[in-house]
Structures are given as structure tokens and as C-alpha cells.
N, C-alpha and C positions, 0 to 999 in steps of 0.2 A: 165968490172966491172958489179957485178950483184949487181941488181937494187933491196930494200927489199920489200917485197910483205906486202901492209895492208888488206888482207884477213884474217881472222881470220879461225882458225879452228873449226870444229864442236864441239868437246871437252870443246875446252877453253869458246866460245859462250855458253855453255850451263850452265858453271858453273857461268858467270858472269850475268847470268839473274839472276841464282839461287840465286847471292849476292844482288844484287839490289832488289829485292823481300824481302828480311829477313831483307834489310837495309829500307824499308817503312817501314814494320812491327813495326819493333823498334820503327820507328818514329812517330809513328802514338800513341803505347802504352804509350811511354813518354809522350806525350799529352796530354792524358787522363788523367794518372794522377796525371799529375803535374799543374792541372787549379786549378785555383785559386778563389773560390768565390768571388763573391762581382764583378765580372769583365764586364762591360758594356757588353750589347748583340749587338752592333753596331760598332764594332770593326773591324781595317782590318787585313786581313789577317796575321795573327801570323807567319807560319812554311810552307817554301815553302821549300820541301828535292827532289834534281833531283840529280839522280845517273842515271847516263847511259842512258837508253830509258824508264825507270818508273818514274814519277813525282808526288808526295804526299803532296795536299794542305790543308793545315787548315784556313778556313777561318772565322766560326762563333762557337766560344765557348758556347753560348747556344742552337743552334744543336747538339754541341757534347755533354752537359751535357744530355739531353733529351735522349739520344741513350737509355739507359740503366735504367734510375731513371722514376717511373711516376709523372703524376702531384700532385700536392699537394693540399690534401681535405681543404676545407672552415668550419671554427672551427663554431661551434651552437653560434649563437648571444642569450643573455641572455637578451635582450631587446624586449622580444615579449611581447605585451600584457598581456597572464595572469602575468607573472612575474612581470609588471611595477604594477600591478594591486593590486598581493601580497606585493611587495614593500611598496606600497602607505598604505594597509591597514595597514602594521608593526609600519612606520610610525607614522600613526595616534594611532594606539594601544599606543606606547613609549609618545605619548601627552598627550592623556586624562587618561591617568595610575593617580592612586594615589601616591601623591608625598612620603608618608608615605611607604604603602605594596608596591607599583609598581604594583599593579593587576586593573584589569578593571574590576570594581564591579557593581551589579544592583543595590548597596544602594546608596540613595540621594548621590550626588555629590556637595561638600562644596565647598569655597574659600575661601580665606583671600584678601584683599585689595588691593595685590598685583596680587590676580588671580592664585596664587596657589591652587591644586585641593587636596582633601581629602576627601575619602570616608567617610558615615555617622559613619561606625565604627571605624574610627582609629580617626576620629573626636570628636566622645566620649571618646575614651581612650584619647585620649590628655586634652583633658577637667576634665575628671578625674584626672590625673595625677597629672595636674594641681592643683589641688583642696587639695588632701591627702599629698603632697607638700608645699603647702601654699608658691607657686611660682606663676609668672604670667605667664599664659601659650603663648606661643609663636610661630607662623610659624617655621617649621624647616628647611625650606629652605632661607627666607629672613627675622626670627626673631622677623616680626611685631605680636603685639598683637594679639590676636582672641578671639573669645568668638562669642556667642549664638546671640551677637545684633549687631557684625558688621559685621559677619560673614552669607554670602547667598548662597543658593542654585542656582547652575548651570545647568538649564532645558534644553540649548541646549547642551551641553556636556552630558547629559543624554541620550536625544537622539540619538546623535550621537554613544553614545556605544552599545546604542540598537541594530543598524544598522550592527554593525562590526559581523564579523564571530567569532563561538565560537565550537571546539568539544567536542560532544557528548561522557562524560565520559565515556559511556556503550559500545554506536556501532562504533564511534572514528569515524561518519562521520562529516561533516561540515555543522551548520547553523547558520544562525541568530539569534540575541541574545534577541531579542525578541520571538521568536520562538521556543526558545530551552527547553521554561519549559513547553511548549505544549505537545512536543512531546516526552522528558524524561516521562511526567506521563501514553500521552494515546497508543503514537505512537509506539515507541522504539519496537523494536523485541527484544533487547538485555538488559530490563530494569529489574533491580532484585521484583523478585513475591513471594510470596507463595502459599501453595496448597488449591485450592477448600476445603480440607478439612480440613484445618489448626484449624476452630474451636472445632473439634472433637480430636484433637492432632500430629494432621500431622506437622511434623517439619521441610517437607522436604523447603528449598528455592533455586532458581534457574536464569536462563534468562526467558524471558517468553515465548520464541520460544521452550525452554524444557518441557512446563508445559506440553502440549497436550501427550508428549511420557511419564510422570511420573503418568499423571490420568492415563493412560493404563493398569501402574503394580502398581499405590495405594492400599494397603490392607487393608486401613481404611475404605473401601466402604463397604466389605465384614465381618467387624467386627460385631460381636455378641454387645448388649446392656448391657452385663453384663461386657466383654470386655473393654466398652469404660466409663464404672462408673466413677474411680477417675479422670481421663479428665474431666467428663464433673461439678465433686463436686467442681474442682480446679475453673473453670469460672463461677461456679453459686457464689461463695464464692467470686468471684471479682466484680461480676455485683451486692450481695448482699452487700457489703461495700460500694458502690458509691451510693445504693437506700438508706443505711442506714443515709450516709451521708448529702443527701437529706433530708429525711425524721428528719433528726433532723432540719434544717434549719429551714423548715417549722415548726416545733415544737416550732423553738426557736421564730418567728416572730409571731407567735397566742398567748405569753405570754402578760401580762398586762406591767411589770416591765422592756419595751426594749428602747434602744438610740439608735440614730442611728446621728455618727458624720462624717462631712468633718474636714478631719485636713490637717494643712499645718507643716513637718517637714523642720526645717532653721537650717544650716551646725555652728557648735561654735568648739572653742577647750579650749581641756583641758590647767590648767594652771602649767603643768610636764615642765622637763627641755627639754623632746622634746616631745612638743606638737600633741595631737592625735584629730583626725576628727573626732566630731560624731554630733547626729540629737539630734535636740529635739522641740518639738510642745509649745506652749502657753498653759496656763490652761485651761481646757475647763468646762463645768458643762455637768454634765450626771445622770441621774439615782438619784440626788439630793446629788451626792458627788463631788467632785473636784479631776481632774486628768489631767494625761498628760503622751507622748509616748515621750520616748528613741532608738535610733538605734544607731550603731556601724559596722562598716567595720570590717569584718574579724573578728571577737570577740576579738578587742581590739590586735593582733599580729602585732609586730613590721612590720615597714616598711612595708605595704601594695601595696604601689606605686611599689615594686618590683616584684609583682605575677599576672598573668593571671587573675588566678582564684579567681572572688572578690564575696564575700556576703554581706548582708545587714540583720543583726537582729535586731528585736526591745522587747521592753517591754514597759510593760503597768504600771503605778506609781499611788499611791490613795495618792494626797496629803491632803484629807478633814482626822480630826481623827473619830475615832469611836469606837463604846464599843460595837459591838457585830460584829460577823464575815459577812461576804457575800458571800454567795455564786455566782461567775457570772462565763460566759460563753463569750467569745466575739472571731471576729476572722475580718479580713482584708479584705476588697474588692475595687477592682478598683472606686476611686471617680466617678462625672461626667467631673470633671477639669483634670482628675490625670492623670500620664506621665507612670501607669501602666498599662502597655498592655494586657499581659496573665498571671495571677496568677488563681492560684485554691485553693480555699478556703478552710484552716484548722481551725476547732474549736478548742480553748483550755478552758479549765476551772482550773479556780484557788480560792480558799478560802482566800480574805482578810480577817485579825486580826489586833487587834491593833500592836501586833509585826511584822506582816509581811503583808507590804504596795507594794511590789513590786514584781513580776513575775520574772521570769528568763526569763535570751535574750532567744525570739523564730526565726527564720530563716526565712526568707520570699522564697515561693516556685518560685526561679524567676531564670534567666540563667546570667551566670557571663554579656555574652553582655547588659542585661537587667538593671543587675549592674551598668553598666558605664555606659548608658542612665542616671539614676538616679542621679547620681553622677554627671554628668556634669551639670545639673539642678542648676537651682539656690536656687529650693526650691524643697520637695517632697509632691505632693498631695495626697490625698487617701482616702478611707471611712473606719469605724470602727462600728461594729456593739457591741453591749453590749447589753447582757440578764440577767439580775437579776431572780434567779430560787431559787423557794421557797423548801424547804428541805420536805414539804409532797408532795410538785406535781413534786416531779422529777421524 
């Protein structure tokens, strides 16, 4: 009997390496990828594959994930100092904001009793509001009362806005807010100028970092005298308006026949089916007649409370009678008491008659914000100047 021989042959040996080799292989790719995130890195051994005399272990799934993927970068923490920094500032920006505009303003800074804030201007527009309304004006955030006597100014919220940062409209760098009207006037490279020769006619305006390269190629330097005539007739012609203006003043104060009155205007209404806001003063004695001042919102146009843009004109009333006419002159100037800051003084002259005791509304030269100052007042102060001018010395 013959005995079977376990020798293998050369042949068949070489093709069953060949299989056990292609069968790791496989086993090895499945592997890969077929892991499963999430899967403990402390794991035992998964996939022990023994084919013949090759043996393929898997033992740590986060070795094998590593083979081929690299590490994973560390994302920018957004907790670094400047950021908490800026944070903090935003913050505090969103606190002492005006409850009204939500802006952080240099004007006095209000409250109301509850501690809400309000800037000096939306302070007077409310106050105003109130007033042409003939409502009582109220926080609009918790509704309580306000007004001029319970209502105080916040000097350390003033400060503190000071302190915050503010960009520079021009160069869009960042300063402090105290600081920033320094350097918008002197500092700024990027603050708007005009030319050296702007009083000659030069119209050119610019940044002020441009001015140096625009004197270069100015041709107004080089201009003839005969060239620059009507320029210079147009500014003598404004500078001699403002002397002449002057010079009547003075005029009018060396007469014999002058008053010179404080008057206090107190807010009434009309008795229409909807009631209108105006001013009017007590009788006063002047110049040995009897009088008194009229004002009016908007020249008397509906609902006022509804517009920006507010004015304040007055006229002047002779209530004494009289049998011959007068010639006067009179015009407005800031009291010593008065709540009127910057007016510039217009003369008018008007000829009273027995039939014509009253002027026409004049316009007071003042800015709508100046307006609702006034208006939220409880009274309006002011001085009145009147010249009696005689018909041969005029």
C-alpha cells in the first residue's frame, strides 16, 4: 500500500502564499473602512485573520485611524483679551446709550427717577413735545413724569462716555472720546480744509494731507489784480454789511429816545377747537408807550409736534393809543437771565399808526435745536432793545 506523501509541491506552495497574502490584504482594507467613530481607543484586539503561515492583527483602532488622516488643528479662542476688552466696551456703549436715539452723545446726559438716560437733545425734544401737545410728558421707557425739576443730570455717565472709544469720521482710526474733537480740529491728516487762498476765490476743498500738492498747481497765486476784482468786491460787500450792521447799532444806542427791556415770554393757548401754543410777555412801559411781545411756533401751522423743523417768531404790539405815528427801530438780544445762547442780531423798523399797532411775526435767527431748548423752558427770557428815531436825524 502506498503511503500519501504530505509534501507539497513547488507549484501549488507558491500559489497558496499567493492566497494568503491577497486574503490579509482584504482584511486589513475592510478594516479600515469599516471603523466606526466614536469607538474607544483602548479597545482589544478587533480582527485576528490566520490563513496558512500569514497572520494579520488589528489591534488599536486609533492607530489605524492615524495611518493616513493628520491631527486636528486647535480652533482660535475668541477669549483673548483684546476681544473681552472690546466686549466689555460694547457693552457698556448698549448702557449708557440714550434710551430715546440709542447713540452715545457729548450732550449733558438726563434721567428720570427711575434712572433712565436721555440725552440733553431728545430731552428737549420731549419736553417740547410735551408742551405743543398739552400732554404731560413722560419717560418712554417706564412712563414716569419728567420735567426740568425732577429731572438731573448724570456726571458720572458723562464721564464714563468720555472714556469709551469713538471713530474718527475722517481717518476711521480709534480714540477717545474726549480726545476726538482735539484731534478732528488740529490733528487729523484726513480732516476736510480749504485753500490758502480760498479768500481770494479759490474754491478748491479737500483732505488736508492734499492741500500741500493743490498749493503746487494753485493758480490763484499767479493771478493778475485786475483778474481777481469781482472776488475780492463780492467779500468787501459781505465784510461791509456786517460793519454797516454795526455801525447802526451803535447809531441806534447814542440816540436820546432808547429802552432797553428784560422780558419774560409765558407759554397760553388759544381758545380754537384744537388749541395752539403761543408766547406772550406782560405789558411792559417803554419809550412812554405800553407794549408787549407775541411768539408763535411754526407761524401758527397745524400740528407742529409733528416736524423737526421748529421755529419761534415774535412780534412786537403797542397797546398805549396814539395820534401820531412812531417811528422805532428795535431788534432782540440774548438777556442776562436768558436761555438764548447764540442769536445774531437783526434790526427791524416799523412805523406805528393809530391803525397799525402791530408788526408782523419776525423769525428769530436761532436753529431748530435751539427751538426746543426754548420750548421746553417753562418761561422765555430775553432782552429787547427799542429806538425811537426822529424823521430829521435819520
Amino acid at each position: 500500500m502506498v503511503e500519501s506523501s504530505s509534501v507539497l509541491t513547488p507549484a501549488f506552495s507558491t500559489n497558496l502564499v499567493e492566497q494568503n497574502q491577497e486574503l490579509t490584504f482584504n482584511t486589513q482594507q475592510s478594516v479600515e473602512t469599516n471603523v466606526l467613530p466614536g469607538i474607544n481607543d483602548d479597545m482589544t484586539p478587533l480582527i485576528s485573520a490566520n490563513t496558512g503561515n500569514s497572520i494579520t492583527t488589528v489591534t488599536n483602532l486609533t492607530d489605524l485611524n492615524n495611518v493616513n488622516e493628520p491631527p486636528l488643528k486647535k480652533t482660535k479662542s475668541n477669549n483673548s483679551p483684546e476681544n473681552k476688552q472690546r466686549l466689555l466696551e460694547d457693552r457698556l456703549g448698549g448702557i449708557l446709550s440714550c434710551c430715546i436715539c440709542l447713540d452715545l452723545s457729548n450732550l449733558p446726559m438726563y434721567q428720570c427717577i427711575n434712572g433712565h438716560l436721555m440725552c440733553g437733545h431728545c430731552f428737549s425734544h420731549l419736553l417740547a413735545d410735551g408742551k405743543l401737545k398739552d400732554e404731560l410728558t413722560t419717560c418712554p421707557n417706564c412712563r414716569c413724569e419728567i420735567n426740568k425739576s425732577n429731572c438731573s443730570r448724570n456726571l458720572a455717565v458723562e464721564k464714563a462716555i468720555s472714556e469709551l472709544p469713538i471713530v474718527c469720521e475722517y481717518c476711521l482710526n480709534t480714540f477717545l472720546r474726549y480726545e476726538i474733537k482735539v484731534h478732528q480740529n488740529q490733528f487729523c491728516t484726513d480732516r476736510p480744509t480749504v485753500c490758502d487762498y480760498n479768500l481770494i476765490g479759490c474754491s478748491w476743498q479737500g483732505a488736508y494731507h492734499n492741500l500741500e500738492s493743490h498749493l503746487g498747481v494753485c493758480h490763484y497765486p499767479s493771478k493778475t489784480g485786475m483778474q481777481l476784482l469781482d472776488t475780492l468786491k463780492e467779500k468787501k460787500q459781505i465784510i461791509d454789511d456786517e460793519k454797516k450792521c454795526l455801525e447802526t447799532v451803535v447809531d441806534l444806542l447814542s440816540l436820546n429816545q432808547i429802552g432797553v427791556s428784560d422780558l419774560i415770554l409765558k407759554p397760553f393757548r388759544t381758545d380754537d377747537f384744537v388749541a395752539k401754543l403761543y408766547f406772550e410777555t406782560s405789558r411792559f412801559t417803554c419809550l412812554s408807550f405800553q407794549w408787549c411781545v407775541r411768539a408763535r411756533i411754526n407761524d401758527n401751522t397745524p400740528h407742529p409736534q409733528l416736524t423737526m423743523n421748529r421755529t419761534l417768531s415774535y412780534q412786537l404790539v403797542l397797546k398805549s393809543k396814539i395820534t401820531q405815528t412812531i417811528d422805532l427801530k428795535f431788534f432782540i438780544l440774548r438777556g442776562p437771565h436768558g436761555d438764548l445762547q447764540a442769536i445774531k442780531p437783526v434790526i427791524y423798523s416799523f412805523e406805528f399808526s393809530p391803525n397799525h399797532t402791530e408788526t408782523e411775526y419776525l423769525k428769530l435767527s436761532i436753529s431748530p435745536a435751539e427751538c426746543n431748548k426754548l420750548l421746553s423752558s417753562t418761561s422765555i427770557s430775553f432782552r429787547l432793545l427799542m429806538v425811537q428815531v426822529e424823521r430829521n436825524k435819520e
